[in-house]
MIMARGU-317222 format. One record per atom (N, C-alpha, C, CB): z, y, x. Coordinates in steps of 0.2 Angstrom, whole numbers, padded with zeros to 4 digits, always signed. Glycine has a CB too. Layout:
! MIMARGU-317222
ZYX
...
***
This chain:
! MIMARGU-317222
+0589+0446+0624
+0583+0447+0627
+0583+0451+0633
+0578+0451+0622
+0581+0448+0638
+0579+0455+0644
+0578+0462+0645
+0576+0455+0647
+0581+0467+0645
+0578+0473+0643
+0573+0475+0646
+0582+0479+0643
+0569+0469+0652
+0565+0473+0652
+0556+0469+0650
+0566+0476+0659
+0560+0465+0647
+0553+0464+0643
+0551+0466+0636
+0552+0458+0641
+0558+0470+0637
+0558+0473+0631
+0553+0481+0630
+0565+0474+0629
+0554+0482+0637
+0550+0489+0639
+0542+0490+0638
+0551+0490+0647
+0540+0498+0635
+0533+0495+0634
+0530+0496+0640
+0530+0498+0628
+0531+0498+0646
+0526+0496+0652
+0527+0489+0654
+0527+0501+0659
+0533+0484+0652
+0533+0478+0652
+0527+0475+0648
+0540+0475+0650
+0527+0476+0641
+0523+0474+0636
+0516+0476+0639
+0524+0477+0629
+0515+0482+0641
+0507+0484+0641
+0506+0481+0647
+0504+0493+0641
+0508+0479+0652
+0507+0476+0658
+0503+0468+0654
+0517+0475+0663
+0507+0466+0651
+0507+0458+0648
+0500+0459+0642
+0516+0456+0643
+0498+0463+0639
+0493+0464+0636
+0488+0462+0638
+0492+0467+0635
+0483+0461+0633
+0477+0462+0634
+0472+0467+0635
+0476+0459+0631
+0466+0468+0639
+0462+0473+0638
+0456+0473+0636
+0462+0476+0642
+0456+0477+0630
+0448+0479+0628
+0443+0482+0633
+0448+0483+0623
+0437+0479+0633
+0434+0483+0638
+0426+0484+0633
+0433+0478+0647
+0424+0489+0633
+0416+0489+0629
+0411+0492+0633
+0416+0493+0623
+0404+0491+0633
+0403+0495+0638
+0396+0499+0633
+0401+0490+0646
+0395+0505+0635
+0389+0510+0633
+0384+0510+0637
+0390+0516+0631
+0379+0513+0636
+0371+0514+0640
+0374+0521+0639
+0361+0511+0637
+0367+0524+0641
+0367+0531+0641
+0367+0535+0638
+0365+0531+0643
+0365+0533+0631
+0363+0535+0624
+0371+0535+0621
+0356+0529+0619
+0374+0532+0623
+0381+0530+0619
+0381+0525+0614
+0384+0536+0614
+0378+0519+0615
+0374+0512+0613
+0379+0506+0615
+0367+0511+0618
+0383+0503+0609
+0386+0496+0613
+0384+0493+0613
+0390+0492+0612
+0383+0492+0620
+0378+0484+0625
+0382+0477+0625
+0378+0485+0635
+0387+0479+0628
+0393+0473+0626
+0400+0474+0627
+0393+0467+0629
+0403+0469+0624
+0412+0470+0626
+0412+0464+0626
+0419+0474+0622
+0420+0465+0629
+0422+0456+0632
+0424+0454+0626
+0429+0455+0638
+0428+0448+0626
+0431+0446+0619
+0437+0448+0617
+0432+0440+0618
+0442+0452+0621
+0446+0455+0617
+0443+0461+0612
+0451+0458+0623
+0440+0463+0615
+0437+0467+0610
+0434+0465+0605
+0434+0471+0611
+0430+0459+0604
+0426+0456+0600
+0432+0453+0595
+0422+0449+0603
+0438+0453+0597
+0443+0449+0593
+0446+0456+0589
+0449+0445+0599
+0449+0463+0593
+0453+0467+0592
+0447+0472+0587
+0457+0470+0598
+0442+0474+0590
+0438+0478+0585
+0437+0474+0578
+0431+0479+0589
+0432+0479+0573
+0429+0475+0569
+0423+0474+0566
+0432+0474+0566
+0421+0470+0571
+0414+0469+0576
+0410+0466+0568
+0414+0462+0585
+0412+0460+0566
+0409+0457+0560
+0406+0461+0555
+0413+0451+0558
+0413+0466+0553
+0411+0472+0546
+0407+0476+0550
+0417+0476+0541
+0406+0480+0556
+0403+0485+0558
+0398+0483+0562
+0407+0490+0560
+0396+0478+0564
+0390+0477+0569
+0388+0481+0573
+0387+0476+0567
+0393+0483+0577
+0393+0489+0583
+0386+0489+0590
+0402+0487+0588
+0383+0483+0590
+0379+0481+0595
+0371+0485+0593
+0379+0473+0595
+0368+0489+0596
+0364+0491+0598
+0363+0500+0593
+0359+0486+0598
+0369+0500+0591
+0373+0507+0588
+0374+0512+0592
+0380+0506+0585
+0374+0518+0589
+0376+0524+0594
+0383+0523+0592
+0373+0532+0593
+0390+0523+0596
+0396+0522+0596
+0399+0527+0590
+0397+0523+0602
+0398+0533+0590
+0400+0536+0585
+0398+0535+0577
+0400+0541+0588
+0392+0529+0575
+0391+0529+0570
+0397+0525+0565
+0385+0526+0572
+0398+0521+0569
+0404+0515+0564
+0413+0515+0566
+0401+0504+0568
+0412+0521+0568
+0420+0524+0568
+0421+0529+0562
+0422+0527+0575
+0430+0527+0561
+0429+0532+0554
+0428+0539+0555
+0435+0532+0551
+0425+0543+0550
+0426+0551+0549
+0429+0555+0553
+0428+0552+0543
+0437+0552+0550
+0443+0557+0557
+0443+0554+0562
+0452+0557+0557
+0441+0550+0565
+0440+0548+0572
+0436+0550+0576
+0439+0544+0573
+0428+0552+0574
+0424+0553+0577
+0425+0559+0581
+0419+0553+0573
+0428+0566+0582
+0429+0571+0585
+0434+0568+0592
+0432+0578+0579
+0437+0564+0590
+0440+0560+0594
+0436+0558+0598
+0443+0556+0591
+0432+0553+0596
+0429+0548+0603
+0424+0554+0606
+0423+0539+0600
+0418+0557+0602
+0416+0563+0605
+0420+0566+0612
+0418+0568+0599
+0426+0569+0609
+0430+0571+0616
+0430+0568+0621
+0434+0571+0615
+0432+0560+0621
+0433+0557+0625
+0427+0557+0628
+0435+0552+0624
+0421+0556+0627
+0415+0554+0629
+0412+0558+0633
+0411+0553+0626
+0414+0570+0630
+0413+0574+0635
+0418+0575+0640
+0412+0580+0632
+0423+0572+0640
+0427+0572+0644
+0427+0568+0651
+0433+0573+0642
+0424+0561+0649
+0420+0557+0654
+0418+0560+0657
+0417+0553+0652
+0411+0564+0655
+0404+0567+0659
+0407+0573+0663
+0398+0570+0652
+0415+0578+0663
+0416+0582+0666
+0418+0579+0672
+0419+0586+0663
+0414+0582+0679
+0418+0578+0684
+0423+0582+0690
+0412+0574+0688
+0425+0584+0684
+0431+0588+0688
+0438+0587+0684
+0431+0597+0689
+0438+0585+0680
+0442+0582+0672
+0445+0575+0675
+0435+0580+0665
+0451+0572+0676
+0454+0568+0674
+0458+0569+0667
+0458+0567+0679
+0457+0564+0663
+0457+0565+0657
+0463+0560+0655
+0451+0564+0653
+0469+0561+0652
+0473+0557+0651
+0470+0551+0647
+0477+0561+0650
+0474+0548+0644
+0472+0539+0638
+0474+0545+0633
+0479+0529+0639
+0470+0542+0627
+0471+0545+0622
+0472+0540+0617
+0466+0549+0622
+0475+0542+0611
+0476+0537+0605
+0473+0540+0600
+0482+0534+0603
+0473+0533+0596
+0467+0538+0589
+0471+0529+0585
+0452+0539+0591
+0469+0530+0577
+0471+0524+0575
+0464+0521+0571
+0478+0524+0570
+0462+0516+0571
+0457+0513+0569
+0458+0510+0562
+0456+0508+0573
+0455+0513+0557
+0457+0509+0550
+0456+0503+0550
+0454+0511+0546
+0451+0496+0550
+0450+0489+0550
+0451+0486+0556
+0444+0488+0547
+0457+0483+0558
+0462+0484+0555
+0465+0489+0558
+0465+0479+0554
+0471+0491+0554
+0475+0496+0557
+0481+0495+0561
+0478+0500+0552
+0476+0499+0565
+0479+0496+0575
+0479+0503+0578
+0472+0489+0582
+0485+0505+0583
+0484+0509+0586
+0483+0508+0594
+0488+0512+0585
+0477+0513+0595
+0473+0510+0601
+0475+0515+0608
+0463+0511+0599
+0477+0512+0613
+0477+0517+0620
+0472+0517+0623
+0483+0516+0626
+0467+0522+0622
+0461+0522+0625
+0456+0526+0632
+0459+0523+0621
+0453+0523+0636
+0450+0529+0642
+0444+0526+0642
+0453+0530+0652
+0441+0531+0643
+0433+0531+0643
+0434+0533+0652
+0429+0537+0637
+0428+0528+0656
+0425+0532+0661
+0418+0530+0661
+0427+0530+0668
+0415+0536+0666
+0408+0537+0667
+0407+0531+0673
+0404+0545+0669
+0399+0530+0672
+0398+0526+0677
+0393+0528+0680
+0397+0519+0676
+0389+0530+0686
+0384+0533+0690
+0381+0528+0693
+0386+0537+0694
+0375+0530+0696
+0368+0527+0699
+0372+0528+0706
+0360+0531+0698
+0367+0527+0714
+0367+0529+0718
+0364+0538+0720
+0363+0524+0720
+0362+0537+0714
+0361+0546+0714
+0365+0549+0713
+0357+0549+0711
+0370+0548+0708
+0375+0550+0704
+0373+0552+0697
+0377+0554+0708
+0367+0548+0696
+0364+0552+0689
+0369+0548+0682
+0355+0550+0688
+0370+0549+0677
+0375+0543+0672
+0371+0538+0670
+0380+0545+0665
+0374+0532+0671
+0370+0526+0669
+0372+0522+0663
+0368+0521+0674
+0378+0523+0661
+0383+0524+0657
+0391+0524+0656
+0381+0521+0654
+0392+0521+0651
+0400+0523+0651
+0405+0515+0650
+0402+0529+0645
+0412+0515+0652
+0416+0511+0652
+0419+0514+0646
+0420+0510+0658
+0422+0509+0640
+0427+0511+0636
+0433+0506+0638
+0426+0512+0628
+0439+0507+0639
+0444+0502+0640
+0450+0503+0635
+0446+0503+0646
+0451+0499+0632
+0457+0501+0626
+0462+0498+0629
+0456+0498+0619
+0470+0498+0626
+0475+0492+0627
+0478+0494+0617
+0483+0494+0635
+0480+0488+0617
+0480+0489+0608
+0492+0490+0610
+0476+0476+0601
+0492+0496+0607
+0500+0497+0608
+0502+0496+0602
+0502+0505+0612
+0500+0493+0597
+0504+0494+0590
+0509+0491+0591
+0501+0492+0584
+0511+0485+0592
+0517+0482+0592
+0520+0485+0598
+0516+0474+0591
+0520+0490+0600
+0526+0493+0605
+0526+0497+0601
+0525+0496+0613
+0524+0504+0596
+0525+0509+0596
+0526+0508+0586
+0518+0513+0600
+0526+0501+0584
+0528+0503+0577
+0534+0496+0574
+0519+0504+0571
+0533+0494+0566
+0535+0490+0566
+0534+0487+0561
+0539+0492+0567
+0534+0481+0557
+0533+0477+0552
+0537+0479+0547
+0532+0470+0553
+0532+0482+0542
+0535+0485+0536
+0540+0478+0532
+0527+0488+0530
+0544+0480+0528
+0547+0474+0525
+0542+0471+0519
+0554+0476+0522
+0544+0463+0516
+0540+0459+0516
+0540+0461+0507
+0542+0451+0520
+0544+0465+0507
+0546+0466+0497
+0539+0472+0496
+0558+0470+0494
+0537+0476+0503
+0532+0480+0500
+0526+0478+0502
+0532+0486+0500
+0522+0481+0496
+0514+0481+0496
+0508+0476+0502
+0511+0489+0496
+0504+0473+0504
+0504+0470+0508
+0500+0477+0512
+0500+0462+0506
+0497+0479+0507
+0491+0485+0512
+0496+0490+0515
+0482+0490+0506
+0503+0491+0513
+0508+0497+0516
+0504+0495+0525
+0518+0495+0516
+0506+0503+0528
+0505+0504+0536
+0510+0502+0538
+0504+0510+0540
+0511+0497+0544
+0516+0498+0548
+0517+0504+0552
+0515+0495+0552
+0527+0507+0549
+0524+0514+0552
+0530+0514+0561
+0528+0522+0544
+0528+0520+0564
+0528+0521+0570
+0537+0521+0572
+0524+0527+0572
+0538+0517+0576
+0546+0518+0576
+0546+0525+0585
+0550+0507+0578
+0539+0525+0587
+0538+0528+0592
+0534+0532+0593
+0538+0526+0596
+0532+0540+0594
+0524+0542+0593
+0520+0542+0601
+0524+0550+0589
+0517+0540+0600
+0514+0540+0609
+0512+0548+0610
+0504+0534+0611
+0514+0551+0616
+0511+0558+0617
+0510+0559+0624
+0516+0563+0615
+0507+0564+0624
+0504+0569+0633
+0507+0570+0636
+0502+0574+0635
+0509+0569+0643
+0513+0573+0647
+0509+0571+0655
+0522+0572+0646
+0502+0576+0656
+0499+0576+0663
+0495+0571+0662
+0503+0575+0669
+0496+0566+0667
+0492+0559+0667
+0496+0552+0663
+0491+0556+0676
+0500+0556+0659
+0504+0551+0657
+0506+0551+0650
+0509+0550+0661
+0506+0543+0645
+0508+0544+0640
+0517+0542+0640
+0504+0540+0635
+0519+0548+0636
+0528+0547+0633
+0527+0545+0626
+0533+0555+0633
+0532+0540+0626
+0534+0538+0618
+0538+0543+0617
+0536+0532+0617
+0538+0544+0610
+0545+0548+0609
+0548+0546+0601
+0544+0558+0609
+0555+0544+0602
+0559+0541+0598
+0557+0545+0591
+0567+0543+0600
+0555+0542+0586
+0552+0546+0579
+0559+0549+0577
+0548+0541+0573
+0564+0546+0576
+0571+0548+0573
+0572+0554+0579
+0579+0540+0574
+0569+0557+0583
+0571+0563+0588
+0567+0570+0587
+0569+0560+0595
+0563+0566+0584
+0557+0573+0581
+0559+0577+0575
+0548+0570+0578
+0559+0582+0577
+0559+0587+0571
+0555+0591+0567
+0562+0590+0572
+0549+0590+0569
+0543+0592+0564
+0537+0591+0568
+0545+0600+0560
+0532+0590+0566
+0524+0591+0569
+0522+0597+0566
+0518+0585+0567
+0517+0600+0570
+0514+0605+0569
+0509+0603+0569
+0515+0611+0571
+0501+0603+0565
+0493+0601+0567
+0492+0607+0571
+0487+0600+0561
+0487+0604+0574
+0482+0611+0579
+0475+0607+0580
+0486+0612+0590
+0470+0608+0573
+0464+0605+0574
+0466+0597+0573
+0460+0606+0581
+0461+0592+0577
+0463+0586+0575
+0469+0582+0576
+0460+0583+0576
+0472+0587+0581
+0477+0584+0584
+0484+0587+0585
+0475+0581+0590
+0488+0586+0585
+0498+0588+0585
+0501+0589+0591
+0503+0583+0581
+0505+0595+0590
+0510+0595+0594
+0518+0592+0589
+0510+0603+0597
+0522+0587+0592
+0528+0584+0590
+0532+0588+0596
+0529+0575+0591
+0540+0589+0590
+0542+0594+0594
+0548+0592+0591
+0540+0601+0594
+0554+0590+0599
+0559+0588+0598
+0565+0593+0601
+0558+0581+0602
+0570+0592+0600
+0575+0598+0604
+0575+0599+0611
+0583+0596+0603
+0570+0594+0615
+0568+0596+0621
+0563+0600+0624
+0567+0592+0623
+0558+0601+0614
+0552+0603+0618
+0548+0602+0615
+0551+0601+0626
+0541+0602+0613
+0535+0602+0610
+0532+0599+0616
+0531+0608+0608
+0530+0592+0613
+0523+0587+0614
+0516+0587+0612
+0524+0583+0612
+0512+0586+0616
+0503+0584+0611
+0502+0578+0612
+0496+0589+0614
+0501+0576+0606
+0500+0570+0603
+0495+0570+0600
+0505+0568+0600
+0488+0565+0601
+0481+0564+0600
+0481+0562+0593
+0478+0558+0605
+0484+0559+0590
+0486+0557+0582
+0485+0563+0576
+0495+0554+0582
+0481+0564+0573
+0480+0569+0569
+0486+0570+0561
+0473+0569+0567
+0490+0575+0561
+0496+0577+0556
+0495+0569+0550
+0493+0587+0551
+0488+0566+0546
+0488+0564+0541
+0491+0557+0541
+0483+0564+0539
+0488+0556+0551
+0491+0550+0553
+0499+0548+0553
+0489+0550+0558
+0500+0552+0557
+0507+0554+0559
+0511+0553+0551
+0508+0563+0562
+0509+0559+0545
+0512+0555+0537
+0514+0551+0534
+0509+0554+0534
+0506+0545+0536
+0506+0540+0533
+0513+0535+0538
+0498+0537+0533
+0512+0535+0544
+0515+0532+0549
+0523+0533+0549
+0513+0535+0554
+0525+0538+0548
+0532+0540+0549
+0535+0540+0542
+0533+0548+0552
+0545+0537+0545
+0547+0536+0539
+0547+0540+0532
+0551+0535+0539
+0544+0537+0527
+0546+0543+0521
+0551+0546+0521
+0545+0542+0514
+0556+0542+0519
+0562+0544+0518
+0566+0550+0523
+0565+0538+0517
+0562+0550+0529
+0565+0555+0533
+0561+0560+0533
+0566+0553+0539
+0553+0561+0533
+0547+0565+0534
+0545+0568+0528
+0542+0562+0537
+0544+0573+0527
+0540+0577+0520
+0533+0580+0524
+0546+0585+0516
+0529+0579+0523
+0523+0584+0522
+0522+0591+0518
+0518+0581+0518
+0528+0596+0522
+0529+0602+0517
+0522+0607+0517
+0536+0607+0519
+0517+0607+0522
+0512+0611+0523
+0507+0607+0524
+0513+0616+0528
+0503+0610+0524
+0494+0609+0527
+0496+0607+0535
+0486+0618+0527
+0500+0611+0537
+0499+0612+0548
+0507+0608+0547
+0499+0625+0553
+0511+0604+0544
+0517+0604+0543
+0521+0598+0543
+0519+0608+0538
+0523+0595+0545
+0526+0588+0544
+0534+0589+0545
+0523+0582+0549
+0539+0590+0543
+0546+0591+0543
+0549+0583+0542
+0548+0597+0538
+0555+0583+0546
+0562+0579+0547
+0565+0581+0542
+0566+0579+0554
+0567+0578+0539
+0573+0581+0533
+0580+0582+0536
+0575+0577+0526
+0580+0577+0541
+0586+0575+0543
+0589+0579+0547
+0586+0569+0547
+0585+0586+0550
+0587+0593+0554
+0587+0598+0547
+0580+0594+0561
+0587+0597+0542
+0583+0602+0539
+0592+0605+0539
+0578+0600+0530
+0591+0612+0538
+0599+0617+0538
+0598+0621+0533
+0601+0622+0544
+0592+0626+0531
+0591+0631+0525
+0587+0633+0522
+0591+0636+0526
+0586+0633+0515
+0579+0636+0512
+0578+0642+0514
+0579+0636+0506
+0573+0645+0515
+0574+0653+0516
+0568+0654+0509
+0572+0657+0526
+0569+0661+0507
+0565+0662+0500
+0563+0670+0503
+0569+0661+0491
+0558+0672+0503
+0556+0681+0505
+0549+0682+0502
+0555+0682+0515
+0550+0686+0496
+0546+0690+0494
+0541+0684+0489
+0543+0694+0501
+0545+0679+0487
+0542+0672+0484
+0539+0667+0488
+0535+0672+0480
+0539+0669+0495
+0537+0663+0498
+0543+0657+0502
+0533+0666+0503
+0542+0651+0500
+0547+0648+0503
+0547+0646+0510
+0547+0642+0499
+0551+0645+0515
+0553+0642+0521
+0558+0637+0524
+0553+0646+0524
+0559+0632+0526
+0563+0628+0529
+0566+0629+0536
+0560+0624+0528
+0572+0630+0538
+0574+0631+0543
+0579+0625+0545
+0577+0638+0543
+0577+0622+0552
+0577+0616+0554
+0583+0619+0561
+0569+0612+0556
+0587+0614+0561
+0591+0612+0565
+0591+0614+0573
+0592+0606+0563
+0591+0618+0577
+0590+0622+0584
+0583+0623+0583
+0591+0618+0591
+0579+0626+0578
+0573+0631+0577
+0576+0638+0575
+0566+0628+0571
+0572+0641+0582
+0572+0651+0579
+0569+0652+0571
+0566+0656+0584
+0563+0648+0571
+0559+0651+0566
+0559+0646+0561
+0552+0651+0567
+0557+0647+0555
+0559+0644+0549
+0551+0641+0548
+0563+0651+0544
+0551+0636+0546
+0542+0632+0542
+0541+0634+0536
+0540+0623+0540
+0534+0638+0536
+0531+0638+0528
+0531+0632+0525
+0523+0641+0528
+0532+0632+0519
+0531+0628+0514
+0526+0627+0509
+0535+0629+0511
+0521+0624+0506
+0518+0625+0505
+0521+0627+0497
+0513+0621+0506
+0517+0629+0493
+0521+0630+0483
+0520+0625+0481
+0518+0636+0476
+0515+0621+0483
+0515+0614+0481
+0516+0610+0483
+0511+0611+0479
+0524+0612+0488
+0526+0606+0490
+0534+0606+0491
+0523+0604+0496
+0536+0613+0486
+0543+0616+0486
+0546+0612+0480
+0543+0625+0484
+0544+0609+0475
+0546+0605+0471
+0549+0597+0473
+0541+0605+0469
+0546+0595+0477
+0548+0588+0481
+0552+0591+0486
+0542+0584+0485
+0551+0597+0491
+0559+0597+0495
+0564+0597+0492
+0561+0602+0500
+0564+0602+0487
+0570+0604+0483
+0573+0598+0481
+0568+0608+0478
+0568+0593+0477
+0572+0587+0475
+0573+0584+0481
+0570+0581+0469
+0571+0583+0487
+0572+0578+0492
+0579+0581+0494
+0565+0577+0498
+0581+0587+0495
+0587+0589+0496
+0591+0590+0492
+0587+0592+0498
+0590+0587+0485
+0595+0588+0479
+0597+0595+0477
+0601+0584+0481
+0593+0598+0477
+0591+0604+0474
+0589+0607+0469
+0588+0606+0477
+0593+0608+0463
+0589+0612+0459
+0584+0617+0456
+0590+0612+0456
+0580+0616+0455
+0573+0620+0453
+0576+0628+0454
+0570+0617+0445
+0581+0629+0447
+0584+0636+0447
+0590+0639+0452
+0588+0636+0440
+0591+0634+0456
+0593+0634+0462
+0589+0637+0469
+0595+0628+0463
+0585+0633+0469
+0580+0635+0475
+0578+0641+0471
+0573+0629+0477
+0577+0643+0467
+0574+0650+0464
+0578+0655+0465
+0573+0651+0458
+0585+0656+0465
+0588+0661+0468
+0585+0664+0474
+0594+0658+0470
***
């Protein structure tokens, strides 16, 4: 194969693009047919809706954003991603405003490109049909631009509100994908959900630390050590083959 069709600015070049458009109210007027194809238009009947009605729960604070960040006009706002439950697709998305001759808003452009198939992979065929495809790459921020970053490279997420910083031995990323997502997405066998704010690599993990009953994980070039939740000191321990009266020392 040519490495460079293998690239995902090759892939997103070659894609297709969703285009939807809003009034002024945040209303879908129309989209082209990629969107008609990629959304899902038949179960949610998006047309003459306020936009934020028929997107999921965790998503909403998401498009919100996008939509006040449209209207700031000093704000270039990077593409943002968010994953769409029906189906489950991960979306690269920008919103722009559109203006009158006055400059007053008359409404707004949403433009998607669908990056799943660059950024995950097809679960195998022996599990569950509804499993996720999980992410073999996480899309993140850097200025006007999105960086994929190798998931085997990350060594733990930290939430911040809806959305995460991934943080690799190079450095901390922000990444529009909120902790639950990231979870479900990333391999188990490598990732634990040791906290509420916490997603850890196992594959860096180096030490338990225990102080005063509270548990911590110390990861592989981290100063600091991750809280643990108590209800989730049970599963590291066995995920590291650890016994119970062991980890209790």
């Amino acid at each position: 194969m040519d490495s460079r069709s293998a690239s995902p600015l090759y892939l997103l070049e070659r894609s297709d693009v969703g285009v939807v458009q809003l009034d002024r109210d945040l209303t879908v007027v129309a989209m082209n047919s990629f969107a008609r194809r990629a959304l899902p238009v038949e179960d949610k009947q998006p047309f003459e809706k306020m936009v934020l009605s028929f997107h999921p729960e965790r998503s909403v604070p998401k498009v919100k954003f996008l939509l006040d960040q449209a209207e700031c006009p000093v704000s270039n706002p990077p593409p943002m991603t968010m994953i769409i439950n029906i189906p489950e697709r991960v979306l690269l998305i920008k919103v722009t405003k559109l203006s009158d001759l006055r400059g007053d808003t008359t409404g707004y452009t949403l433009i998607f490109y669908d990056i799943t198939d660059v950024v995950s992979r097809d679960e195998p065929a022996a599990q569950k049909p509804a499993a996720k495809r999980q992410l073999q790459k996480i899309p993140t921020v850097s200025q006007n631009r999105i960086v994929l970053v190798d998931a085997d490279e990350v060594s733990y997420v930290r939430a911040e509100g809806h959305y995460t910083w991934v943080t690799t031995p190079r450095g901390a990323s922000f990444c529009n994908l909120n902790i639950s997502d990231l979870a479900e997405r990333l391999d188990g066998a490598s990732f634990l959900r040791i906290h509420r704010s916490y997603l850890a690599n196992l594959e860096f993990a180096e030490q338990i630390v225990r102080d005063d009953g509270k548990v911590s994980l110390k990861l592989r070039g981290e100063n600091s050590a991750l809280p643990v939740a108590r209800t989730s000191v049970p599963l590291l321990l066995a995920r590291l083959g650890i016994a119970e009266a062991d980890g209790a020392r």
